[in-house]
C-alpha positions as CSV (number, residue, x, y, z in Angstrom):
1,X,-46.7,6.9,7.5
2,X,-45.9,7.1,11.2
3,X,-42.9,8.5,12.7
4,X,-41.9,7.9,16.5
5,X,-38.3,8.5,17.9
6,X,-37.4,6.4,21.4
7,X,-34.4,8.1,23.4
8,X,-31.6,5.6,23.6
9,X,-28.7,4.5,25.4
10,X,-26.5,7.4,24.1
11,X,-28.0,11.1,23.0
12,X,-30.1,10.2,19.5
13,X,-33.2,9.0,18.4
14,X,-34.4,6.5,16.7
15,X,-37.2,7.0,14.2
16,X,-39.3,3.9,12.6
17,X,-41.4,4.2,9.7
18,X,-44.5,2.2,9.0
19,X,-46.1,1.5,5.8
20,X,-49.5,-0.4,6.2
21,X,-50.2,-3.5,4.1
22,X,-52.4,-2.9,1.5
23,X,-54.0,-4.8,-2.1
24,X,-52.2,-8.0,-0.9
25,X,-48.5,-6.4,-0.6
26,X,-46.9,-6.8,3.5
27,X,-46.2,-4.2,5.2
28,X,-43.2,-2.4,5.4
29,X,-41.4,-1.0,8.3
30,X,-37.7,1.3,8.2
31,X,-35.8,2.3,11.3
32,X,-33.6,5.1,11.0
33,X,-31.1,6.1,13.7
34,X,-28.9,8.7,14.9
35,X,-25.6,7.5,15.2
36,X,-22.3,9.1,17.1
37,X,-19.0,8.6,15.7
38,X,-17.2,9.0,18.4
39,X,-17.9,7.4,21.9
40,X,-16.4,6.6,25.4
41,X,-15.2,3.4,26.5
42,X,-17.6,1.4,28.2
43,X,-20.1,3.3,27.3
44,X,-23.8,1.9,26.7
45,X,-24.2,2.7,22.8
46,X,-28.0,1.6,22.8
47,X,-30.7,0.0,24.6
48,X,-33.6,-2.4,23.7
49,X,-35.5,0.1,21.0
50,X,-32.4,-0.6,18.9
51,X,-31.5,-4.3,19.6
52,X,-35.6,-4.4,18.8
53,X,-35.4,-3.0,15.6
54,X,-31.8,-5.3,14.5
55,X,-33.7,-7.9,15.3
56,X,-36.8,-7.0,13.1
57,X,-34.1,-5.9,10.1
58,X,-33.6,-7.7,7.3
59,X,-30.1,-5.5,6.3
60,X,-28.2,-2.8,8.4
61,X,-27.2,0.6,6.1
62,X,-24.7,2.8,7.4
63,X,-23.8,6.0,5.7
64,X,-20.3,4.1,5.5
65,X,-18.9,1.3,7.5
66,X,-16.5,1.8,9.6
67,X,-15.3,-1.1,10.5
68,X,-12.3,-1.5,8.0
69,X,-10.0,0.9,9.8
70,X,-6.7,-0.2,8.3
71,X,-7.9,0.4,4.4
72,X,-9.2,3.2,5.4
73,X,-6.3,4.2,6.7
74,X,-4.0,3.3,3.7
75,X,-6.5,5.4,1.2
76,X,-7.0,8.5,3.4
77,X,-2.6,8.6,3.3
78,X,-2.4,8.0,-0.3
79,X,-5.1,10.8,-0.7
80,X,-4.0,13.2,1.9
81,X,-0.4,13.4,2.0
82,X,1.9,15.5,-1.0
83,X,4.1,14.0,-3.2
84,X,8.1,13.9,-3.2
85,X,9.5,17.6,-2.5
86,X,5.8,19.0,-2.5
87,X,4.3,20.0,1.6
88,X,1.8,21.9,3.4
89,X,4.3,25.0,3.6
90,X,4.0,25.6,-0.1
91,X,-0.4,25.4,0.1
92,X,-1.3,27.5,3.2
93,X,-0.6,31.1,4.7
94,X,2.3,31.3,7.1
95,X,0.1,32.8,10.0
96,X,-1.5,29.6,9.5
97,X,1.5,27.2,9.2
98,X,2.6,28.8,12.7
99,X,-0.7,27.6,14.3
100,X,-0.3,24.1,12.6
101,X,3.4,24.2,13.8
102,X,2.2,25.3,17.3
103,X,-0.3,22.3,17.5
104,X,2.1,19.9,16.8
105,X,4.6,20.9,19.1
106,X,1.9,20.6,21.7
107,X,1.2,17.2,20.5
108,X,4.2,15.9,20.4
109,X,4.2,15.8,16.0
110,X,7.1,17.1,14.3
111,X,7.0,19.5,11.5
112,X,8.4,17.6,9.2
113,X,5.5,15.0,9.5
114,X,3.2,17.4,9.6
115,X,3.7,19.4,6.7
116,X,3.6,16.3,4.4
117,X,0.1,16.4,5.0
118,X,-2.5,17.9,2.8
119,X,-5.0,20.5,4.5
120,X,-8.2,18.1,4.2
121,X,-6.8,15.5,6.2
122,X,-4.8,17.6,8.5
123,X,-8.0,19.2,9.8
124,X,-9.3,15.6,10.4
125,X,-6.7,14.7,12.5
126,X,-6.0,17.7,14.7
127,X,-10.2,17.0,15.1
128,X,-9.4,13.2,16.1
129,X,-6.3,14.5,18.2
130,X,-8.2,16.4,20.5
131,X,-11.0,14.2,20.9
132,X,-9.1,12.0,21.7
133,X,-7.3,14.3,24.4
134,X,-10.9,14.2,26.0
135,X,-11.5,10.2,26.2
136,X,-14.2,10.3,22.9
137,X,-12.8,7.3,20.4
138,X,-14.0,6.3,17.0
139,X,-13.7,2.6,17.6
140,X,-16.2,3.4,20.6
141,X,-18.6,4.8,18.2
142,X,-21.8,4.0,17.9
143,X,-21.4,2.4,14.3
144,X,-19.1,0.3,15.5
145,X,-21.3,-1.2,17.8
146,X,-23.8,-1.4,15.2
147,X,-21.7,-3.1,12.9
148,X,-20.3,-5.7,14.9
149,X,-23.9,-6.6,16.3
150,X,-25.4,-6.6,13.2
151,X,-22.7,-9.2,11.7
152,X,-23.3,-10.9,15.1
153,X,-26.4,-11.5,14.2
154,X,-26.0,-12.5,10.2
155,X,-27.3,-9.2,8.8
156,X,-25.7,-8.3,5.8
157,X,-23.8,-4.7,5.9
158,X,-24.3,-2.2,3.3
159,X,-23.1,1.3,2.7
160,X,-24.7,4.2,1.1
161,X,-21.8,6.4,1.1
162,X,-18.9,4.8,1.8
163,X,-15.8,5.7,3.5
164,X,-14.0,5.4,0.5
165,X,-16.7,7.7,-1.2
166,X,-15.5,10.6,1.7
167,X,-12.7,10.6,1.4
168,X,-12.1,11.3,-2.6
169,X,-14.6,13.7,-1.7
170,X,-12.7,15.8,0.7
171,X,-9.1,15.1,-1.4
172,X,-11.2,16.5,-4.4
173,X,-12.5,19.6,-2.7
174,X,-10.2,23.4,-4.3
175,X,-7.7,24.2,-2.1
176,X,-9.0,27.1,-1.0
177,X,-12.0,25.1,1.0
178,X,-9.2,22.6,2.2
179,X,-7.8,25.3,4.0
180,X,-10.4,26.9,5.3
181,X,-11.3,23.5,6.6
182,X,-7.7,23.8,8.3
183,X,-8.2,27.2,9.5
């Protein structure tokens, strides 16, 4: 097995890995790259090393696709925000409800929307927030760009997470972790 990482168009590697034919089976070849979730626009995702291997590919895997923001979207509110009288008041420390209140006023967020999140997904989007106060963008990611390429070019998409996968994941994690997520 060979291993041999290219730089690219963005910071990341990517690595491909050779199996040599042998007893009448082909060879095999997998390309594994280092992807950024968040990007710049007009930014230069990748270079020829990574259009090379697309081209070679039978299938593009992602840890999860992002490319269905909207059910993603739906799901991760569902999951992540409380029920009827319940908020985010009643699941964290006040020291740290007065940070998360102090956030959103510099944001522009009112309390009452905040606090009907749940920690988990709170801590995403004060993440996202200030990303995005310094011009990084999922959409701009390098995924994305991946994606759309790969469906460009009649590749079939698969996930081996999934983003719904994720986010059950981080809804399910104790309390306690969600919060020091927060924190």
């Amino acid at each position: 097995v060979r291993a041999q990482s290219e730089g690219v168009g963005r910071p990341g590697f990517r690595y491909e890995v050779s199996k040599p034919a042998a007893a009448g089976k082909p060879g095999r070849k997998l390309f594994l790259y280092g992807t950024i979730h968040l990007g710049r626009a007009g930014s230069e995702p990748f270079n020829g090393p990574v259009f090379s291997a697309l081209r070679q590919s039978s299938r593009l895997a992602l840890e999860a696709d992002p490319s269905d923001g909207k059910s993603t979207q739906q799901l991760a509110r569902r999951l992540g925000q409380y029920d009827g009288s319940d908020n985010l008041q009643r699941h964290i420390s006040p020291e740290l409800m007065a940070r998360v209140q102090a956030f959103g006023e510099r944001k522009g967020m009112p309390l009452d929307r905040i606090a009907r999140f749940k920690p988990w997904l709170l801590a995403n989007m004060v993440v996202l927030t200030d990303v995005a106060g310094i011009g990084l963008d999922p959409s701009m990611g390098s995924e994305m760009y991946l994606t759309g390429f790969a469906r460009g070019m009649g590749l079939p998409v698969v996930e081996i997470e999934g983003l719904d996968s994720q986010l059950h994941l981080l809804a399910g994690l104790p309390e306690a972790l969600q919060n020091a997520q927060l924190e």
